[in-house]
N, C-alpha and C positions, 0 to 999 in steps of 0.2 A: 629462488626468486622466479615468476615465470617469466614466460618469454613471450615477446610482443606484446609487453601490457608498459604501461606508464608507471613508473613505481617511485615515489618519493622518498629520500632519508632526511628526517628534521629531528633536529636534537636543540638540546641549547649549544650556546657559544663553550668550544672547549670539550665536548662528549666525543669527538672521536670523528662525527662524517667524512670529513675530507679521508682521513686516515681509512676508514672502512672502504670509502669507493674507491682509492688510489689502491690502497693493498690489497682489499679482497675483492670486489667487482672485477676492476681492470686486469687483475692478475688473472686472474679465472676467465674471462673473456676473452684475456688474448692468448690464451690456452686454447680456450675451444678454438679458437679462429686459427691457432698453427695446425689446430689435428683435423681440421677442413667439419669439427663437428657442427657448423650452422651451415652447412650446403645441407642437408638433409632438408627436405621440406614436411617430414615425418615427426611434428611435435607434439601430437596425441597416443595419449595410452590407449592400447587398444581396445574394444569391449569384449567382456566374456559373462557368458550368463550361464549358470549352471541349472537342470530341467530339473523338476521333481520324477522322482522312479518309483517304481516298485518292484520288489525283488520276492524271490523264493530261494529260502535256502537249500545248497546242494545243487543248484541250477546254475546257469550262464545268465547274467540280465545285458541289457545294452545302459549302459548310462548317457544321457543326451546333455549336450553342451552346443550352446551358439557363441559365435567368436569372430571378429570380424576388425579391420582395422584401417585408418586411411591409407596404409602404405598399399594394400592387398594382399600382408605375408603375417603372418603370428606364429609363435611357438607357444606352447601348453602347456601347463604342469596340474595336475589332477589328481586327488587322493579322495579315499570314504575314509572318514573319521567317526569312532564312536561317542558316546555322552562325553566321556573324559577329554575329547579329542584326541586320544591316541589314532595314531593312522594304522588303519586297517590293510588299505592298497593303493600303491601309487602307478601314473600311468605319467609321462613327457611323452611331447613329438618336437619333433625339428623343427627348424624355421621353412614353414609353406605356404604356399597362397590358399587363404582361404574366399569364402563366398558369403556376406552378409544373408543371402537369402536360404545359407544349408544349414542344416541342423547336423551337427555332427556328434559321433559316438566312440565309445571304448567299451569293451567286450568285459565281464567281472564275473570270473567264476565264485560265485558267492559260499562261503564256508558254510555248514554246514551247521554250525555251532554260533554263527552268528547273531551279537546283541539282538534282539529285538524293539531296542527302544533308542532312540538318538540320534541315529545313523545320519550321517551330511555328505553329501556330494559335493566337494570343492573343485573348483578351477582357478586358476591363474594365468592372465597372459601377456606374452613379451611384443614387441617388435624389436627390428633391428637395430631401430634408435636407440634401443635400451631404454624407450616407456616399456610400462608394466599398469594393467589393471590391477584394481581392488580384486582381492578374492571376492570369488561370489559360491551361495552354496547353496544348497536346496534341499531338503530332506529327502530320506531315502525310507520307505515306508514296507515293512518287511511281512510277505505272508507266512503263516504257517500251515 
């Protein structure tokens, strides 16, 4: 359910509301409120947007990702996927202050043998609160 919104349960007479908000709302709310989790003012997923590339095989490329979050800190998780999606290479970082205004990168020694057709740049990203962006991903455009 989110949070800070108005959210209504109407049923008929007999389906359960009283019983869902008693046992599972309130339960769960006073849960988060023993583990201090609504002091956070951190209720947004953070953004992450992964850049389109272009690579050469046999080379280094840089893969570009923006990421940015209301808290100022995100953690990453990054892999190139081919047609299939199988993951080709994965990259994580820790939890850091990042810079809405940086463009940041990961370093990809590119195989040598690598697909030529499908390639994706994915990202994923955390904050502390435990949101998480939508994957985002961008093709990766391969020379020969």
């Amino acid at each position: 359910m989110p949070l800070a919104r108005l959210t209504v349960v109407t049923g008929v007479s007999g389906s359960g509301k009283s019983t869902f908000a008693r046992d599972v709302l309130y339960e769960n709310l006073r849960r988060l409120v023993a583990a201090r989790a609504l002091e956070s003012k951190d209720v947004k997923a953070p953004y992450a947007s992964a850049l389109a590339a272009s690579v050469t095989p046999g080379k280094t490329a840089r893969l570009n990702y923006a990421v940015f979050d209301d808290s100022g800190k995100t953690r990453e998780r990054m892999a190139v996927r081919d047609a299939k999606r199988h993951v080709i290479a994965t990259w994580s970082t820790k939890l850091r202050m990042t810079d809405p205004r940086k463009t940041y990168s990961v370093p990809w020694h590119v195989p040598a043998n690598v697909a030529t057709r499908g390639l994706k740049f994915c990202i994923a990203a955390y904050d502390r609160a435990g949101n998480h962006a939508a994957p985002s991903c961008a093709p990766v455009a391969v020379k020969r």
